[in-house]
GULUMNU-953234 format. One record per residue: x, y, z of N, C-alpha, C, CB in turn; residue in one letter. Coordinates in Angstrom, 3 decimals. Glycine has a CB too. Layout:
N
R;n_x;n_y;n_z;ca_x;ca_y;ca_z;c_x;c_y;c_z;cb_x;cb_y;cb_z;residuo
R;X;Y;Z;X;Y;Z;X;Y;Z;X;Y;Z;A;
...
***
This chain:
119
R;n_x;n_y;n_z;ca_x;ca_y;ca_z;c_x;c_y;c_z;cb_x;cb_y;cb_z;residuo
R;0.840;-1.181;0.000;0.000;0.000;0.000;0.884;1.243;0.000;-0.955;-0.001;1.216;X;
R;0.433;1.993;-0.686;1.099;3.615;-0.836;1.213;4.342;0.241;0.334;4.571;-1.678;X;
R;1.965;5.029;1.286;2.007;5.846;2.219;1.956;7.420;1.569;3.224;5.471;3.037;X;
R;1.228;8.395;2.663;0.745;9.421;2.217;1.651;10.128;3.098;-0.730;9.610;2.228;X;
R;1.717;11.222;3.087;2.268;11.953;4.017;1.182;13.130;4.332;3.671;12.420;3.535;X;
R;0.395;12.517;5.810;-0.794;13.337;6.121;-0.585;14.849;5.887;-1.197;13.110;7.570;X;
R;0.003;15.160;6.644;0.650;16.915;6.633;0.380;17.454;5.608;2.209;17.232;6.701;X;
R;1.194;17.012;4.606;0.925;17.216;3.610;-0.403;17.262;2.914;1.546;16.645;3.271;X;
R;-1.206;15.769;2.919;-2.188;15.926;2.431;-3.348;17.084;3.102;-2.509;14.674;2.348;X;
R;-3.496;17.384;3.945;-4.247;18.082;4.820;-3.937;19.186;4.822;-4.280;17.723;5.925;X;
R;-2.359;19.975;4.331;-2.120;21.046;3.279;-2.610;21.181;2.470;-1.298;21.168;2.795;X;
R;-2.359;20.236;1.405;-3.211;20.224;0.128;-4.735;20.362;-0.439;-2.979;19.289;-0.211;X;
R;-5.338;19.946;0.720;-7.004;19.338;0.490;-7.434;20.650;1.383;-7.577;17.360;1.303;X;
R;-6.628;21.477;2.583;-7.410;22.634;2.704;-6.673;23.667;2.172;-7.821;22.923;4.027;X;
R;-5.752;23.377;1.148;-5.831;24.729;0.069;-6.549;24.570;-0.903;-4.622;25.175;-0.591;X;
R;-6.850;23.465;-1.477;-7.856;23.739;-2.551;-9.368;23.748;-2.171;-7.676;22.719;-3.603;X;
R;-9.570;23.283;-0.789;-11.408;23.298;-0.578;-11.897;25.029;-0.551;-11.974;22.400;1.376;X;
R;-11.151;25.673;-0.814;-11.691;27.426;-0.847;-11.540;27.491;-2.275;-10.622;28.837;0.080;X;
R;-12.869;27.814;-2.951;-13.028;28.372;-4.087;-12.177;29.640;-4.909;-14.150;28.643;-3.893;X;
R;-12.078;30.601;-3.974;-10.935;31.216;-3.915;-9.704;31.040;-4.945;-10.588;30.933;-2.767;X;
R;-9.049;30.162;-3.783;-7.770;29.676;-3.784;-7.880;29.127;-5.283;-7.409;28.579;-2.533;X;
R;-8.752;28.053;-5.610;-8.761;27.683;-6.401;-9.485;27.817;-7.614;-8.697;27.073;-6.038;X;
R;-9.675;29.214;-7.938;-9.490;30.341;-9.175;-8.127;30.530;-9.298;-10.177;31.849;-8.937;X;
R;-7.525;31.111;-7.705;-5.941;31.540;-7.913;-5.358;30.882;-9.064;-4.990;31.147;-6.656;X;
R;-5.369;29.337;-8.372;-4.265;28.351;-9.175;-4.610;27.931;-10.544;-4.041;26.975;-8.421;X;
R;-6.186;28.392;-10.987;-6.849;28.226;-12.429;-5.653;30.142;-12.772;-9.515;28.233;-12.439;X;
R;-6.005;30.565;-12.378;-5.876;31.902;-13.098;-4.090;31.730;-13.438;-6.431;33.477;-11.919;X;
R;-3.446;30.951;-12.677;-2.022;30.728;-12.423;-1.270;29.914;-13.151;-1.834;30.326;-11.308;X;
R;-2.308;29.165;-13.593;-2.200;27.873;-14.827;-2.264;28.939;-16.005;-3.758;26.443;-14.910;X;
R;-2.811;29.836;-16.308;-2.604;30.630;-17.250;-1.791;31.556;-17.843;-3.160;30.956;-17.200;X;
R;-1.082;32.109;-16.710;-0.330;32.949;-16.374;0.368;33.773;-15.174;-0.707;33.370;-16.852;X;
R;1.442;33.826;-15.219;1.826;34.081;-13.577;1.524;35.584;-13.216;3.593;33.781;-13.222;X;
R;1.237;36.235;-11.919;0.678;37.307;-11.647;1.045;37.900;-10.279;-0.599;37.092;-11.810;X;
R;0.924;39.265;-10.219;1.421;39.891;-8.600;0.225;40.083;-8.212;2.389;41.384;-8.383;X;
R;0.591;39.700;-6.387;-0.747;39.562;-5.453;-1.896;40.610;-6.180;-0.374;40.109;-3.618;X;
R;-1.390;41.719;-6.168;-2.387;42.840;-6.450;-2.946;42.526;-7.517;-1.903;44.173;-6.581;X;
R;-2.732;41.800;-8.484;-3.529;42.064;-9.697;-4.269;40.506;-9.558;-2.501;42.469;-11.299;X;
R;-4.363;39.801;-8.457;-5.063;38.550;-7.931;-6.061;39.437;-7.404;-4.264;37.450;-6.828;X;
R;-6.164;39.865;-6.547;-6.737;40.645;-5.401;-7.341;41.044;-6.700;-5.878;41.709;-4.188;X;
R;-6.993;42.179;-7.028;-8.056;42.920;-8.228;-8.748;42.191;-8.926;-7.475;43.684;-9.281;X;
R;-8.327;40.876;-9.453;-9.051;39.878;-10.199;-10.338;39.340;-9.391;-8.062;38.701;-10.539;X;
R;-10.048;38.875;-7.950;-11.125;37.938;-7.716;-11.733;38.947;-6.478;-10.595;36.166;-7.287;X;
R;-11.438;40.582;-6.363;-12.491;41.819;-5.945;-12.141;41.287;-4.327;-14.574;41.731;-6.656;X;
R;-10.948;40.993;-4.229;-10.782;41.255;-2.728;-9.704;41.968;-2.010;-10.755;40.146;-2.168;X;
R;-8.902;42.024;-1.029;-8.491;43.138;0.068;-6.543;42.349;-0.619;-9.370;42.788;2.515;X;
R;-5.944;43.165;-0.557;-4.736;42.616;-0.536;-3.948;41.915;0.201;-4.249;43.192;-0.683;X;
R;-4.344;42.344;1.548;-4.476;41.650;2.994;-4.774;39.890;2.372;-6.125;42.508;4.138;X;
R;-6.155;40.255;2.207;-7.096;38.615;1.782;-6.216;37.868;0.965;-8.702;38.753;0.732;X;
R;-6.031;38.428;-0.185;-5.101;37.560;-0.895;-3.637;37.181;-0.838;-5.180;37.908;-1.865;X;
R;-3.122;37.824;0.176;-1.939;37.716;0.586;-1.961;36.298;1.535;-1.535;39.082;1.284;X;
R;-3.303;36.252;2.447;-3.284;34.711;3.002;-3.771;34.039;2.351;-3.811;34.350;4.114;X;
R;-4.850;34.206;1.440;-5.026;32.501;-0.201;-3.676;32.123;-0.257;-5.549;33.034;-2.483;X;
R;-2.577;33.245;-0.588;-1.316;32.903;-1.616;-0.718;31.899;-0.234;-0.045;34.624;-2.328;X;
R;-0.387;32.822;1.104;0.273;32.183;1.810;0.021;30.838;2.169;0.364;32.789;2.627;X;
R;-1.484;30.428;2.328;-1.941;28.767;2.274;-1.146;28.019;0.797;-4.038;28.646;2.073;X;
R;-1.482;28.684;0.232;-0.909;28.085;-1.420;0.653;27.694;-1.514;-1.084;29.430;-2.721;X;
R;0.981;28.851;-1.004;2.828;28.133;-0.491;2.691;27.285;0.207;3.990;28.976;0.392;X;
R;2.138;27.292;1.276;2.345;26.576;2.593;2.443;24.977;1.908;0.896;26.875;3.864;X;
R;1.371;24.573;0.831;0.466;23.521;0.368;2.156;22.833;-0.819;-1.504;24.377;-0.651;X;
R;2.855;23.896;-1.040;3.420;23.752;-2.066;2.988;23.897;-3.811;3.741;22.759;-1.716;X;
R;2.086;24.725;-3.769;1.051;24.769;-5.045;0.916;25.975;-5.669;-0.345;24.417;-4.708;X;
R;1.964;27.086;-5.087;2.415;28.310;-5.076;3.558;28.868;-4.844;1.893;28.757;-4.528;X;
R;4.552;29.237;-5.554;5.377;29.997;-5.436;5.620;32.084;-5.586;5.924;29.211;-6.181;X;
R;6.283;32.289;-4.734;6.214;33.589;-5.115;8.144;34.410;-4.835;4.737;34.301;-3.988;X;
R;7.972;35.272;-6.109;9.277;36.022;-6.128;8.880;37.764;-6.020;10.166;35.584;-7.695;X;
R;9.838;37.696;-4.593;10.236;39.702;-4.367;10.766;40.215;-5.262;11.289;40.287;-3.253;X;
R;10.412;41.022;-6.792;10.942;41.993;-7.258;10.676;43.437;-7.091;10.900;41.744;-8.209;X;
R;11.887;43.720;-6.468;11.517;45.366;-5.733;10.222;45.472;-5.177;11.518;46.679;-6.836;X;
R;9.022;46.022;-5.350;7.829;46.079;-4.059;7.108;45.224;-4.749;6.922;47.596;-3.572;X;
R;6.937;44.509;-5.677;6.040;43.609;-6.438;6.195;42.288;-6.113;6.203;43.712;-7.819;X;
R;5.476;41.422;-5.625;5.525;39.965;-5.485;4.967;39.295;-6.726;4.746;39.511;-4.242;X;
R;5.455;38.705;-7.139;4.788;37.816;-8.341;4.663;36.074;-8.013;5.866;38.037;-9.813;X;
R;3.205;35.528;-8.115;3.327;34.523;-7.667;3.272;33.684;-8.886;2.492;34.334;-6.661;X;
R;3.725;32.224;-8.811;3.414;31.492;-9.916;2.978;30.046;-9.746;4.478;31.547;-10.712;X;
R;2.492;28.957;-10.405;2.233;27.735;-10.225;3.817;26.928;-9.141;1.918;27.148;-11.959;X;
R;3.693;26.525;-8.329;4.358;26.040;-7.571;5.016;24.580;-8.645;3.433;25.848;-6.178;X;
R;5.972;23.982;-7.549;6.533;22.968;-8.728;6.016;21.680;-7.953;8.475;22.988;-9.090;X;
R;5.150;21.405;-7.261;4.249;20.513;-6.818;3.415;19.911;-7.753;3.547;21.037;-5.942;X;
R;3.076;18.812;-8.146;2.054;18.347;-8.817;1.009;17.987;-7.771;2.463;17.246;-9.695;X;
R;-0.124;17.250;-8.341;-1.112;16.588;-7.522;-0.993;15.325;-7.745;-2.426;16.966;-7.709;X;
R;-0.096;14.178;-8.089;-0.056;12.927;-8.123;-0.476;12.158;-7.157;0.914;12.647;-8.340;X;
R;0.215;11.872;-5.827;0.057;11.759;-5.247;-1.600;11.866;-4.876;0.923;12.161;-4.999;X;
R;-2.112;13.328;-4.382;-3.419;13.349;-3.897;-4.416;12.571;-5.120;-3.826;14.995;-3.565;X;
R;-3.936;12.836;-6.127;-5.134;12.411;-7.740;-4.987;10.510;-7.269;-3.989;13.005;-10.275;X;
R;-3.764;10.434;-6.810;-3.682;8.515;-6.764;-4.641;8.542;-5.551;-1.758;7.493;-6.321;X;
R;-4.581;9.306;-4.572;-5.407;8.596;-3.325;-6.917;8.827;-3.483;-4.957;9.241;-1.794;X;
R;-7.386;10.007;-4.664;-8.565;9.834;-4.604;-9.196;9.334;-5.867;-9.037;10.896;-4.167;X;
R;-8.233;8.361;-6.710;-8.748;7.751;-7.879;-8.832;6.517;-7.165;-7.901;7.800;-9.269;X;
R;-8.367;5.767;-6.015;-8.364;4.684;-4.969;-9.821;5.167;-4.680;-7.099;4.696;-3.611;X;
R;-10.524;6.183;-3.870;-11.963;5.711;-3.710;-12.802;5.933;-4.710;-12.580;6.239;-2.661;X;
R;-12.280;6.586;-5.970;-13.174;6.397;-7.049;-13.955;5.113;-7.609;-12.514;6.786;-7.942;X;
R;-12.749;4.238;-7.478;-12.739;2.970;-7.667;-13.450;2.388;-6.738;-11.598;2.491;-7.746;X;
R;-13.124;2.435;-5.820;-14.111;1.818;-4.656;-15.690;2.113;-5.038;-13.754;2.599;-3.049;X;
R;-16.018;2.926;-5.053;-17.136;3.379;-5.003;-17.454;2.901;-6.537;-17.209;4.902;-4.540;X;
R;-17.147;3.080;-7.731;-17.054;2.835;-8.905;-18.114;1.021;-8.580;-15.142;2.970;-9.498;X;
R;-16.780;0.291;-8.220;-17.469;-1.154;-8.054;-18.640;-1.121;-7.070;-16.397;-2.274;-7.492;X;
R;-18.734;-0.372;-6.288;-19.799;-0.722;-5.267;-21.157;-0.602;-5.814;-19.710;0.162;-4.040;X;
R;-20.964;0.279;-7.084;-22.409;1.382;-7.966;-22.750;0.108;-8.411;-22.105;2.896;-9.518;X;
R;-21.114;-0.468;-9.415;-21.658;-1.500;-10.062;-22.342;-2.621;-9.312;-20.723;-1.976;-10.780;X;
R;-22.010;-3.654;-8.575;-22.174;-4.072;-7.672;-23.654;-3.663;-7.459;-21.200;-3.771;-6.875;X;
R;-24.058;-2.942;-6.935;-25.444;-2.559;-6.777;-26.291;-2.499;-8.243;-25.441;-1.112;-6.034;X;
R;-25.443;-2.056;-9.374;-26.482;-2.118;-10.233;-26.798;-3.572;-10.694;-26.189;-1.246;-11.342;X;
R;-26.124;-4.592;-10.822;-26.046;-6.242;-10.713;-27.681;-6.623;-10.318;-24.763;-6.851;-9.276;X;
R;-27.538;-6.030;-8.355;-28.562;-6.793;-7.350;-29.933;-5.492;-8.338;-28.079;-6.538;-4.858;X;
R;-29.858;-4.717;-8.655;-30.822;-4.563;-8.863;-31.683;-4.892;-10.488;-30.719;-3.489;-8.365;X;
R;-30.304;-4.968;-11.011;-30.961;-5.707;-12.994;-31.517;-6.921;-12.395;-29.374;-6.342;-14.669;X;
R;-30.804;-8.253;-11.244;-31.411;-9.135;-10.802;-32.972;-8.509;-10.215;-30.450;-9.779;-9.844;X;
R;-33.039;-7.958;-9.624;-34.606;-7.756;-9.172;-35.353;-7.791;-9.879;-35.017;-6.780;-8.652;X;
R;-34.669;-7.038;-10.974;-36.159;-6.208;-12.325;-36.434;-8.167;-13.027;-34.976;-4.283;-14.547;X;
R;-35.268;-8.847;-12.918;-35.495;-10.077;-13.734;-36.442;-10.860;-13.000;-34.214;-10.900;-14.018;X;
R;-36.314;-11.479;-11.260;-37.327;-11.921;-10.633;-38.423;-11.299;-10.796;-37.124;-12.013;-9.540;X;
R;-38.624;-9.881;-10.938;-40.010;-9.252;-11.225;-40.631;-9.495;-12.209;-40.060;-8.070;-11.280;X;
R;-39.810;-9.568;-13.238;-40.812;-10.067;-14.942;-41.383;-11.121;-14.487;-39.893;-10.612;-16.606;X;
R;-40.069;-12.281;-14.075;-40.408;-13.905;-13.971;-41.401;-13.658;-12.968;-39.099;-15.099;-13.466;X;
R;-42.027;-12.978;-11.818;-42.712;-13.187;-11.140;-44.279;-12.704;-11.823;-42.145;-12.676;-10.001;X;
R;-44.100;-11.644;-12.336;-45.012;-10.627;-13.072;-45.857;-12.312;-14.371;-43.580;-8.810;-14.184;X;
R;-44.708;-12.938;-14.833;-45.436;-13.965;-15.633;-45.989;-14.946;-15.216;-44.845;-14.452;-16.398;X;
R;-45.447;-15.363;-13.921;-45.800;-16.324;-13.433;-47.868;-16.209;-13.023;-44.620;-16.428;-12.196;X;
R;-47.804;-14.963;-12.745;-49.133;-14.574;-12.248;-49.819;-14.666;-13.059;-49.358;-13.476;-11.755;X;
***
């Protein structure tokens, strides 16, 4: 079995559960940008976006460079492998369980005809 490194994951999964944040890293995938013109983008306080970004480092999913008073942040060099493997593991799970259930229930609809004729 694969070991996770909780910390990490629990970085990861509460930087991206804020909608927010995760415009940032859509808008970041596009092009790299200084806090302020984040802030201006998604109509909030510079303050505000200064802690999205700082979770976003924290997560590894953000990087940012001091040029003279301008911070420019960019896509971090983190992938999501890792987290995409642990939650394509309960995809799957759940995947077979649907199936699995859809089985017991095509069986029902079949006892029902056969019962439906029998009558």
């Amino acid at each position: 079995m694969v070991q996770y490194s909780q910390a990490r994951f629990d970085a990861t999964f509460a930087a991206l559960s804020d909608a927010s944040r995760r415009g940032v890293l859509e808008q970041l995938a596009r092009e790299d940008a200084s806090i302020t013109e984040l802030a201006d983008k998604f109509h909030m306080t510079l303050t505000g976006m200064k802690k999205h970004i700082a979770v976003l480092e924290r997560a590894g999913l953000v990087t940012t460079e001091k040029i003279g008073r301008v911070r420019t942040c960019s896509l971090g060099p983190r992938r999501l492998a890792e987290e995409a493997a642990w939650i394509e593991r309960y995809r799957q799970l759940w995947a077979a369980r649907f199936d699995a259930l859809d089985e017991i229930v095509e069986e029902l609809k079949q006892r029902e005809m056969v019962d439906d004729r029998e009558k």
